[in-house]
N, C-alpha and C positions, 0 to 999 in steps of 0.2 A: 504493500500500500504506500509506503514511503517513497520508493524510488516512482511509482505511479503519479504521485502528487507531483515528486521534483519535476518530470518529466513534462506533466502536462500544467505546469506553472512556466518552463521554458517557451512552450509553443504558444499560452495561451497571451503572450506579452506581444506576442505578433498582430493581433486585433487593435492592442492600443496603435502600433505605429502605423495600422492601413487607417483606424478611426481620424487621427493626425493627420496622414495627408488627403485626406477626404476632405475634413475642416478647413484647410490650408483654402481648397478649392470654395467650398461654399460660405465659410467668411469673409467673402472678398469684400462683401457686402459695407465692411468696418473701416472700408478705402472709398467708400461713397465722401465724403468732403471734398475729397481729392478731383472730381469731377464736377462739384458745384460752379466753383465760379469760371472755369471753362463755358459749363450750359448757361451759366448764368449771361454770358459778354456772347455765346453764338446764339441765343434765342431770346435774348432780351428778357430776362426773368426776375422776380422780385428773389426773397431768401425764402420766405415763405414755399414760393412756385418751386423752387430749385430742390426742395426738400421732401416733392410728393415722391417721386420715385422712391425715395427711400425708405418713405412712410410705407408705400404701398406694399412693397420689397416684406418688410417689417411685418406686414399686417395680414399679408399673406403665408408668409414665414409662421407666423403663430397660429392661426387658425387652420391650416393642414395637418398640421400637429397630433390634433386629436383625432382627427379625420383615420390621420394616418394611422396610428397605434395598432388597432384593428388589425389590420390589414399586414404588420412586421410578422405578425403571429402567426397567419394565413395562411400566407404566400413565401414567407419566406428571407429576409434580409437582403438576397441578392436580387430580388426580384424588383422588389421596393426601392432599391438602393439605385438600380439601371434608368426604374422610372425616372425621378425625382433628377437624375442624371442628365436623362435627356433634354427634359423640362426647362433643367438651368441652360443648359447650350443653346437650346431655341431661344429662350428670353431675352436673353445677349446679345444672341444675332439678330432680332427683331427689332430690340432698341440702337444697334447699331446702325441699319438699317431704315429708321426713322428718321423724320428732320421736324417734330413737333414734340412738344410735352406731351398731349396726351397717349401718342405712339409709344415714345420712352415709357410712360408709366404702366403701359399696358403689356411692354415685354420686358424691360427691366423688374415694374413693379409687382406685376398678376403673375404674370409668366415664370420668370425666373425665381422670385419669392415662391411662389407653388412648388417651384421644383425641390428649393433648399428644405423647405417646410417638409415634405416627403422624407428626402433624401436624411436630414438631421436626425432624425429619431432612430438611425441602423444602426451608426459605429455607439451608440448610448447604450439600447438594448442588447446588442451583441457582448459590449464591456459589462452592463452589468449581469449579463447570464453565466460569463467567462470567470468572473469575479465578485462570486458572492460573497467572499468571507472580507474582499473590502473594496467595497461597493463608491465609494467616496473618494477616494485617491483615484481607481480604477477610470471614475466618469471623470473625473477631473483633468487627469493625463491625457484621455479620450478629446474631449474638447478641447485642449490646449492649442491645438491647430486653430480651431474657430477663431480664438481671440487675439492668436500670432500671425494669422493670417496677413495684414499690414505690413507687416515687417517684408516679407515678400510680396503682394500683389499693388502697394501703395506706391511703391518705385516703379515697379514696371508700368502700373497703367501713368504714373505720372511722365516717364521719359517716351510713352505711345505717343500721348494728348499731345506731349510737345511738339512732335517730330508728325507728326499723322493727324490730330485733332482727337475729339472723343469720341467721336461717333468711330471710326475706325477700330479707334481702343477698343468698343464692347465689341465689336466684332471678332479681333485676335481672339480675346480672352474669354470668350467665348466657346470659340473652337477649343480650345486649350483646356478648359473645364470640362467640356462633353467628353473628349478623351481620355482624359485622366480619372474622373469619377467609375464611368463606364467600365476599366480597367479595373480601378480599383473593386468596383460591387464584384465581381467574379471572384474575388478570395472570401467575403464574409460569410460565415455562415454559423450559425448556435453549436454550444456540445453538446455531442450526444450522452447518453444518460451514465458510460463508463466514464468517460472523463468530465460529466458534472460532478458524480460521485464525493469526492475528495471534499472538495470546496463546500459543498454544500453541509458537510457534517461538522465543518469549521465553523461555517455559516449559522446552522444551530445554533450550537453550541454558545456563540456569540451574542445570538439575536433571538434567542427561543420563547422570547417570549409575545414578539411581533407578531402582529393577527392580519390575514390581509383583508382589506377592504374593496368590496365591489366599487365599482367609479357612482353610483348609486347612493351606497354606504356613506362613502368619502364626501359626496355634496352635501348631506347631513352632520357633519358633523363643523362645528366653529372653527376647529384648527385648521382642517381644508382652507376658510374665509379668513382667516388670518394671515395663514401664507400666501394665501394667493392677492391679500392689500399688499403684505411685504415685498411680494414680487414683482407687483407693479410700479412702488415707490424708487423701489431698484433697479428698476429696469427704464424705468423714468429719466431718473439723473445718468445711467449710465448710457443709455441713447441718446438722451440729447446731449452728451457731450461727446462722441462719437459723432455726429450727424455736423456737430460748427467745429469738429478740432480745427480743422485749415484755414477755413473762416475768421475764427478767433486769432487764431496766429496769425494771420494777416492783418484784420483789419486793426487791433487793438493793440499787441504784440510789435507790427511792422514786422513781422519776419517773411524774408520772399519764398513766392510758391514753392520751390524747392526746397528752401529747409523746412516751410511747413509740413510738403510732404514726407520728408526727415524724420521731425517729431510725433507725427503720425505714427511711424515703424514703430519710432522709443515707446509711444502712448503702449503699443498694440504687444510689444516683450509683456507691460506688466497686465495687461489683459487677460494675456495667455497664463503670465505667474498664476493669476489669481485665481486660475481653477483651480488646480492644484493642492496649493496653499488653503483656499477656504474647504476645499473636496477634504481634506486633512483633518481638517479644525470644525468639521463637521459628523467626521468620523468621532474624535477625540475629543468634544468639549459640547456635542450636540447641536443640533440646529436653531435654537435660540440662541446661546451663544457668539456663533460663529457669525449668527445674526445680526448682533447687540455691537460686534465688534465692526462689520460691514456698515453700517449705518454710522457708527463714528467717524468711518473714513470719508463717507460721502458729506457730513458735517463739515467736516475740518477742511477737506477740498474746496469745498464751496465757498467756504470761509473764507481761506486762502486766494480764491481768485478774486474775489471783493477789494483784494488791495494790488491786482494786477493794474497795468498799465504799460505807454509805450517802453521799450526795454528793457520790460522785466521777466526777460528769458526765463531765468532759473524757476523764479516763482512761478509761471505759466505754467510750466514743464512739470515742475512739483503736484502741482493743485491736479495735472489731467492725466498723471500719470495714474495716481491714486484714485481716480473718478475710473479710469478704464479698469483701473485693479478692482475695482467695487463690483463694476458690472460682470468681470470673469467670475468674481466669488460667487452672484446670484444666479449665473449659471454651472455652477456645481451645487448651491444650499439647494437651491429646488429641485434638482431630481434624487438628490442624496435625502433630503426632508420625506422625499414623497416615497422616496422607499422604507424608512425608519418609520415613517407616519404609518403609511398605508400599507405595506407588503410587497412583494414581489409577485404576486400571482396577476397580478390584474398591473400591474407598472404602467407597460407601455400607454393603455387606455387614462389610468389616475396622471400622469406628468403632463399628458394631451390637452386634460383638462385645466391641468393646473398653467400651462404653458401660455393658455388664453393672458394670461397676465401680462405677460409677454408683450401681447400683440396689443393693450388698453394702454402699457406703458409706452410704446412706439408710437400711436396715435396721438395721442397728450404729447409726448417730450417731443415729438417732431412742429406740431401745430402751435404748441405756444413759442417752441424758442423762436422761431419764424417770425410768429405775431409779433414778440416781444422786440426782436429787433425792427421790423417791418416799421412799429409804432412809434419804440422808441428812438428809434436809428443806433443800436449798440444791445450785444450779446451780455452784457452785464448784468442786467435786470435778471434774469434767470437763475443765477447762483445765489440769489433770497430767496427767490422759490424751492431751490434744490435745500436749502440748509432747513427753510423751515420742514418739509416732508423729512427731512433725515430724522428730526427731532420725534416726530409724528412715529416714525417705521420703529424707534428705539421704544416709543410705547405699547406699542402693537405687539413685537417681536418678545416683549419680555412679557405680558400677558396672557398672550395667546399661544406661542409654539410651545405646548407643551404635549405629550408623549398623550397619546390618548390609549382606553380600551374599549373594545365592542359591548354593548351590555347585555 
């Protein structure tokens, strides 16, 4: 049994690094700033206008989610994984393709969000079937791709847009996603019941006393409604600061397109850290916790940018480094939450649900920072709003995330 385990611990690490470059590919999403004021100067656009695709992107990203759960069980991970594959590459090249906003939003936004929305929930549920005894590190490493995505896809499309424009850019990269996903869904697949074995009596052992809840269950119960406000608080400040990184660095900042798109990569290291890191500390100190401590950072971020202005690199860089770390963490708290919460029998469908948060936080955090600048003329107005919600999430979080039983 022993050398069983060592064995199928070595092979099972191989799902995190196809999860990885999967994420690589459909976080690219996290390089949308980098393309705003491009659209912005070729189509005559406000901040507000320039931000639907990514709303849209966002909002369909979230709501396939649950759609999709279903359907990973099914069919199969590979199967799911090709769709969602495809989906993105169409969306790409249809907004490439385009020369209007509402074109872009309909294959950037519907299109290819549809596809990521599908395609996200394989290298999750594969990681967590692979790695029941740690389920939180596990999805953490898994997504780390999603949130480092930047670091590679934010320079390339930035030196396409130069040399080519942007419309061209979504068409390369495009192409370039369809093949790579495609590729990648061919290796994913669940374990079968000899090598679940092992993990799963660790997994016990561990967790024996976790009940699972139908997605039914789960919408009855308060902790469900309380992580899923937390989710949204945090997914709130962690989008929309994602959505103006480059913006902010330009127009506040004064830093040029290029190094904005720079700090973008830098933002996008600690996005990816912060799966990891919070998947850990979620493991280890429980999802309120890990909670209590994510909400302080998006506080103090926020804080921190209140006294940005022109040339104050370090401090910019500071304040969004820890806003993108915020948002990595709520994407490990919430599917690690909703496994500790609710069980693993039913995951895929309970995270689907919970993932909607997701997509209420992407519509708010896209629509106001927009308005806010559109009204105000400056991005600054927003990190009151993010400080007071952080304060708001700190109450929630130590209230509500607590361990529930079936009665």
């Amino acid at each position: 049994m022993k050398s069983i385990s060592k064995g199928n611990k070595m092979d099972r690490n191989v799902y995190i690094l196809l999860g990885v470059l999967m994420n690589i590919c459909l976080g690219s999403v996290y390089s949308w700033s980098v393309f705003r004021k491009p659209l912005e100067e070729a189509l005559d656009l406000s901040a507000t206008q320039s931000g639907l695709p990514y709303m849209f992107f966002l909002v369909f990203y979230a709501l396939l989610m649950p759609i999709t759960g279903r359907y990973i069980d099914r069919y199969g991970p590979r199967v799911v994984a090709m769709v969602g594959g495809t989906l993105v590459g169409i969306g790409w090249l249809f907004a490439g393709f385009s020369d209007n906003l509402p074109m872009i939003t309909i294959g950037y936004g519907v299109i290819a969000g549809s596809g990521v929305g599908i395609a996200y929930g394989v290298p999750i549920a594969v990681s967590t079937r692979w790695f029941e005894d740690k389920k939180g590190l596990a999805v953490g490493l898994t997504v780390l791709g999603f949130g480092m995505s930047p670091i590679v896809t934010a320079p390339i499309a930035r030196r396409l847009i130069t040399h080519f424009g942007p419309f061209v850019t979504f068409r390369v990269l495009g192409v370039i996603f369809f093949i790579v996903i495609i590729l990648l869904a061919l290796f994913f697949r669940f374990p079968n019941r000899k090598e679940k074995e092992p993990n799963e009596k660790i997994s016990e052992e561990i967790n024996g006393s976790i009940q699972n809840f139908t997605p039914s269950e789960m919408l009855k119960s308060s902790t469900f409604w309380y992580l899923w406000l937390c989710f949204v608080i945090g997914t709130f400040s962690g989008l929309m600061a994602i959505g103006i990184s480059s913006p902010v660095a330009q127009e506040i900042v004064k830093l040029t397109p290029e190094m904005a798109a720079l700090s973008v990569s830098i933002f996008a290291i600690f996005n990816g850290l912060g799966r990891p890191l919070f998947g850990f500390l979620t493991d280890k100190i429980s999802p309120r916790y890990a909670a209590l401590i994510n909400f302080a950072v998006i506080f103090f971020s926020s804080l921190g940018m209140l006294f940005v202005k022109e040339g104050s690199k370090l401090l910019f860089i500071m304040a969004f480094c820890m806003l993108w770390l915020s948002l990595g963490g709520w994407l490990s708290i919430a599917p690690t939450a909703t496994a500790k919460f609710f069980g693993l029998l039913h995951y895929s469908k309970n995270y689907g649900l919970l993932f909607t948060g997701y997509g209420v936080g992407a519509i708010l955090g896209n629509l106001i920072s927009g308005s806010v600048r559109d009204i105000s003329g400056s991005y600054m107005f927003n990190f009151y709003i993010t400080s007071i919600l952080s304060i708001i999430g700190i109450i929630i979080a130590f209230y509500g995330l607590k361990q529930l039983r079936k009665s």
